[in-house]
N, C-alpha and C positions, 0 to 999 in steps of 0.2 A: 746597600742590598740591591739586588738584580731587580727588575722590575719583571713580572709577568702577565704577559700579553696572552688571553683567553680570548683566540676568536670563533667566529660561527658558535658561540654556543645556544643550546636551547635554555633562556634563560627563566626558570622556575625561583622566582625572587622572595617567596615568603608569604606574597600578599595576591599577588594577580596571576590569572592563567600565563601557560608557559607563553613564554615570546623567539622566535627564531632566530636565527642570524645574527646573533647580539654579540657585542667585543666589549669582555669587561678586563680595565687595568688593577694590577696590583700594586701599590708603590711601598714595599716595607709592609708594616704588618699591616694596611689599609685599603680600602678599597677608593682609586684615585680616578675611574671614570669608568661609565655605563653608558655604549653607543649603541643605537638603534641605526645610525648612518654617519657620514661624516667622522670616520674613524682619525684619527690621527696618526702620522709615521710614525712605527715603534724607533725606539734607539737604539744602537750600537750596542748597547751591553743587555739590552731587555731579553728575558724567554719569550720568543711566540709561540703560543700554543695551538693547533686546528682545532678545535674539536670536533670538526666535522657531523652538527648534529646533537653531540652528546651533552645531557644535561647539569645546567652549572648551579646551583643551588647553596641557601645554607644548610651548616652545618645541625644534627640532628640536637636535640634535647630530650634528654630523659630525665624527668621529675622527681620520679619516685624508685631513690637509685639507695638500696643496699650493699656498699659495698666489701663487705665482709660475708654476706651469704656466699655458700660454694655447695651445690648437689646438695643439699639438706635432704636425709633421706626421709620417705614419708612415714610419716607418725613424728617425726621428729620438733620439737616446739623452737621452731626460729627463736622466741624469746631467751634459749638455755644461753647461748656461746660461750660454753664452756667446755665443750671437747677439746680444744684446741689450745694452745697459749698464744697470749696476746701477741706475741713476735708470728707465729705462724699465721695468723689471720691478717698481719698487716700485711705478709707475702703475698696472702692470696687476693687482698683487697688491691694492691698494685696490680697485681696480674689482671683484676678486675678492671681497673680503669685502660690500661693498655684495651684490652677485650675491646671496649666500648667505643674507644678513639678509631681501632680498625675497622670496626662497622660504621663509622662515620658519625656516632657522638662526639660533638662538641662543647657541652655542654652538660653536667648534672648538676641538680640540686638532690641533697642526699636525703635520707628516712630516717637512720636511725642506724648506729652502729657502737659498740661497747671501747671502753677503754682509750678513749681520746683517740682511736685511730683513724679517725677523718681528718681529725688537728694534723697528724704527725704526715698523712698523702699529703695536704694540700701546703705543705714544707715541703716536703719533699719533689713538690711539683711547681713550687717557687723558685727551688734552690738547680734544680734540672737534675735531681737525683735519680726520680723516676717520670714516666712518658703517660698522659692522658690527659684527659677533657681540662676544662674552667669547670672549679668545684663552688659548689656552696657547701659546708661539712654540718653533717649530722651531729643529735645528742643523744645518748641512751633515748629509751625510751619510759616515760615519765607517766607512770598511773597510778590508782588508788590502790589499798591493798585489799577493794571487794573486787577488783578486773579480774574478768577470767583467766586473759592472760599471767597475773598475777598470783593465781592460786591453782587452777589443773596444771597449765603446761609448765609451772613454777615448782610443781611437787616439793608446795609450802615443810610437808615433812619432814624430809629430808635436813631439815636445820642448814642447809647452804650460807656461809657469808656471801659469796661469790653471784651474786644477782643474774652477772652477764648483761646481756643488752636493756635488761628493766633495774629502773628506779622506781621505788615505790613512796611515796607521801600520804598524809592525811591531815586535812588543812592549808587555809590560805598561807599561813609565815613557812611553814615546813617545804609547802610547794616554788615559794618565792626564795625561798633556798635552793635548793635543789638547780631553778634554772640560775640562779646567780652562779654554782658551780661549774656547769654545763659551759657557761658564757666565759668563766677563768678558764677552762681547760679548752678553747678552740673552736666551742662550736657557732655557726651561723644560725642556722634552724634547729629550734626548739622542738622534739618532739612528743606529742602526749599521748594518750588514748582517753577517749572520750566516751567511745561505745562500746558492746562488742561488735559480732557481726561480722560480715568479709572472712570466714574462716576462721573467728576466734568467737566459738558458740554461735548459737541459733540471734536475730536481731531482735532485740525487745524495745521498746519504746524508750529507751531509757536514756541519761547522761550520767556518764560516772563520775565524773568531779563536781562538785558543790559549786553554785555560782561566783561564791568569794573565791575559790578554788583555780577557776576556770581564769577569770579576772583579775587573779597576781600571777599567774604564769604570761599571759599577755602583757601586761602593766609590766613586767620586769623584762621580758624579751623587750618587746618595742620602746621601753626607755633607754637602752641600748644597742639600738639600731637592729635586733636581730630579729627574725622571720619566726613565724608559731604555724608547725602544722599537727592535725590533728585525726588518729584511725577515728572516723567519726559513719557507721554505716546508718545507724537510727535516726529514721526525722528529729527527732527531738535533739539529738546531739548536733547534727548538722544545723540547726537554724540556732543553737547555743552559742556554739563555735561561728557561726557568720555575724550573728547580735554581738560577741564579745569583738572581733575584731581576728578572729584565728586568718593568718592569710593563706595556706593552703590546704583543704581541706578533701581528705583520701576518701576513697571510695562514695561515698554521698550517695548508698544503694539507694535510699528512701525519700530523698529530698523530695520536694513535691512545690506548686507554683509557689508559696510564701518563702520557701527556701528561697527558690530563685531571685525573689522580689530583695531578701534581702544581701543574698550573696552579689546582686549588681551593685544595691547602695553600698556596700562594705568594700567594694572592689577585691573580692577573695579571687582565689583560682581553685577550679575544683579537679580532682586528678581521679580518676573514676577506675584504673585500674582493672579490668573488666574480665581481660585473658586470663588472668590465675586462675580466678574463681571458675569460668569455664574448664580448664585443665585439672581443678581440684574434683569437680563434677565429675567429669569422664572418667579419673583413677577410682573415687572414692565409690563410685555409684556401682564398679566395675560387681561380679561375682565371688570372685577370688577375695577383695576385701569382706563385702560381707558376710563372709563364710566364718573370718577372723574375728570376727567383733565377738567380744564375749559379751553374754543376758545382760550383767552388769551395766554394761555403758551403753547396750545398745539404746534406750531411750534418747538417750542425747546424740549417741552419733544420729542417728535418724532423724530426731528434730532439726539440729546443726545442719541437714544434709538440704532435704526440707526448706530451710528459711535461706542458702542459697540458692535454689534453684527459683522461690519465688524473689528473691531481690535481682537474682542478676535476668531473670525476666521482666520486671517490671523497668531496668534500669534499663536496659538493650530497650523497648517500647519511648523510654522515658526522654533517653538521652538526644537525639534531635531534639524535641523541645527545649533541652539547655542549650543545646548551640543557637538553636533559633532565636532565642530571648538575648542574647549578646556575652551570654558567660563566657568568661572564659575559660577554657578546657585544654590540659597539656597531655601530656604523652606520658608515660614509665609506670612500671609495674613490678612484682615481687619476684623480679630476675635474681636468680641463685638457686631458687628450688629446682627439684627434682624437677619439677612439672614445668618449669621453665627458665629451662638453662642460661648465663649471660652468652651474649650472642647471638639471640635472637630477639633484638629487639624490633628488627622492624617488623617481625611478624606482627606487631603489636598492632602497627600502623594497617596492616593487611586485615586484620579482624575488624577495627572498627570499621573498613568499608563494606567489605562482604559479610559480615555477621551482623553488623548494626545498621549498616545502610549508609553510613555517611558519604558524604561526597569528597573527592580524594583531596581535593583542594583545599577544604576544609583539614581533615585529618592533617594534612602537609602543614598548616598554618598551626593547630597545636602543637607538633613536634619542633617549630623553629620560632615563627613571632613570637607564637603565646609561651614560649618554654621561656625565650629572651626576656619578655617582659617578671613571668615569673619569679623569674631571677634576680630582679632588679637591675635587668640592664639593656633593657630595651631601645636604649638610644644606643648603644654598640653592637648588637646584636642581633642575630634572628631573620634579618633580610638582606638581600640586596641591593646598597646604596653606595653612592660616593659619602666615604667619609667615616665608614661604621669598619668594624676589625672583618679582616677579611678569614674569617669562616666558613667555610667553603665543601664544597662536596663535587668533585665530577661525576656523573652516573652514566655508564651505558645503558640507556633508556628512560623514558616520560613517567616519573612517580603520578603523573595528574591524567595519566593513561593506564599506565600500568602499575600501582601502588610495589607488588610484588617484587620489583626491579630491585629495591633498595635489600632486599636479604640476602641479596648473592654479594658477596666479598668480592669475589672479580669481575665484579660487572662496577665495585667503586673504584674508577682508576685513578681517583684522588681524592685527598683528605686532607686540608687545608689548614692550619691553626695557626690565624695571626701571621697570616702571608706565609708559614713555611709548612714545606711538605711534609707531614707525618706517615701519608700512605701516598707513592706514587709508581704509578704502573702507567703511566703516559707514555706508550710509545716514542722516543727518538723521530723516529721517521712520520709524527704528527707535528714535529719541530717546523717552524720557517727559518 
């Protein structure tokens, strides 16, 4: 394979402020050398590339990746997926990943997706059938049958066999079934629900699975090697799910310092997902919705309304102090909805700095290091180094200047995966 030669670039590696002038080698799918000076003569067969400036970076991670959501219209219960047949949502779920590799994810770990069809992408992504990121694949999603989601947006009545994206249990051996299933049929990460909150009802103090519950869904993933994550927005659920060992842990509206204390001893990652809730705000709160609400339910849509606007304030307040304490924090959120189409993920990255304040570097380092390590693959992953996959992103323009760079599609004049080009708009005439 061609070797390519990336010189002058502004090297934004994952971990440190951006560095100038930098020539990084490609050798095959790897990354074969990193010079601040003392360049070496390319070869005869190598690509050299100018970049004159422009920024060389990893490849992006999205954590908390759906990839069977498409436009879900609003009121509509993500948990249903059953509009569709399961052939048509594997369509859309490929379209999905393609989506994500063009915006310069390299990278997801998935949420939660119906019908084995994360098994059948990341085959299909083995075998070169279809084009996206390095997956980790979802499992349905696994709660009790007091979950909200389990019973309003389930409209238990209706007698459905057809569950769609939820699985429901009650008890430790039922639920240690369940992920035994989940693990035959393809998936990596186990998904559960623990609380409600984050858009599914108002957040109450509470955990929805029984501790023996909680502790054979862990005990059965992690005896065979798979990941546990958990919709967990209530303290109580979050510091359940970090004492049992859950390693990624969504939205965490409420956590609070003893959270933290133990989500660093546990070594969890916590995926805080922030924008939805903000865009669910803006539509929901709008006039035109609440003109719709019928007497009936308005007590709860209003409560529900209510207990986001104080989590995802207390969590926007809150969150620098988890970055400050050394958690780790990744990037991805409930891309498919209406309110937040796939393809806009780096807006994601653009929020937490100008809504929540983070520093861009930071932000930068969630969506690559910490998404790598996330993943379980942190030594290939996530920076750049001699020796790790080369994962790559070219940007016209400094994410560590200007976060906002990264949402524009043609300002990525490349997209890197494992040394081959996926997206390349590299000018010819930036050639040596």
């Amino acid at each position: 394979m061609t070797r390519i030669v990336f010189r002058n670039a502004n090297l934004v590696d994952g971990e440190n402020p951006a560095r100038p002038g930098v020539t990084v080698i490609v050798d095959g799918e790897r990354i074969d050398g990193v010079y601040d000076r003392a360049v070496p003569e390319p070869g005869p067969g190598d690509r050299v590339i100018d970049l004159a400036g422009r920024t060389l970076m990893p490849g992006l991670f999205s954590c908390h990746f759906h990839t069977t959501f498409h436009e879900l219209a609003p009121g509509e219960a993500p948990a249903l997926q059953i509009l569709h047949s399961p052939a048509t949502y594997t369509l859309l779920a490929a379209r999905n990943l393609r989506t994500a590799l063009e915006c310069g994810v390299t990278g997801i770990v998935c949420s939660s997706a119906p019908y084995g069809i994360d098994a059948a992408l990341k085959q299909g992504l083995g075998e070169g059938w279809i084009t996206g990121p390095r997956m980790l694949g979802g499992s349905h999603e696994l709660m009790a049958t007091n979950d909200i989601a389990a019973g309003v947006s389930r409209n238990y009545w209706l007698g459905l066999g057809n569950q769609g994206l939820v699985r429901t249990a009650d008890g430790a051996d039922a639920f240690r079934s369940l992920v035994r299933e989940e693990i035959r049929d393809g998936a990596d990460v186990v998904k559960i629900s623990a609380s409600g909150g984050h858009n599914a009802g108002p957040t109450e103090d509470l955990v929805n699975l029984m501790p023996d519950e909680l502790e054979a869904v862990v005990d059965a993933a992690h005896s065979r090697g798979r990941l546990v994550r958990a919709h967990a927005a209530s303290r109580a659920a979050v510091l359940a799910c970090a004492k049992t060992g859950v390693d990624l842990i969504d939205h965490a509206d409420r956590m609070d310092e003893e959270c933290i204390e133990v989500i660093l001893e546990k070594d969890a990652t916590v995926v805080p997902s922030l924008l939805y809730i903000l865009r669910v705000l803006d539509f929901m709160g709008g006039d035109q919705i609440q003109a719709m609400v019928s007497p009936g339910v308005r007590p709860m849509f209003e409560k529900t309304l209510q207990s986001m606007r104080e989590d995802s304030a207390y969590l926007t307040d809150f969150l620098p102090r988890v970055e400050e304490a050394g958690v780790r924090i990744v990037c991805g959120d409930d891309f498919g909805t209406t309110f937040l189409p796939h393809g806009e993920y780096a807006q994601e990255l653009e929020f937490y700095v100008k809504h929540v304040g983070m520093a861009p570097i930071d932000v930068v380092r969630w969506a690559t290091r910490n998404g790598a390590q996330a993943m379980g693959r942190g030594d290939d992953l996530g920076t750049v180094e001699v020796g790790k996959l080369a994962d790559l992103l070219v940007v016209d323009g400094d994410p560590l200047t200007d976060i906002g760079c990264l949402q524009d599609r043609e300002r990525l004049h490349g997209v890197i995966l494992g040394g081959e080009f996926a997206v390349d708009r590299l000018s010819r005439s930036s050639e040596a």
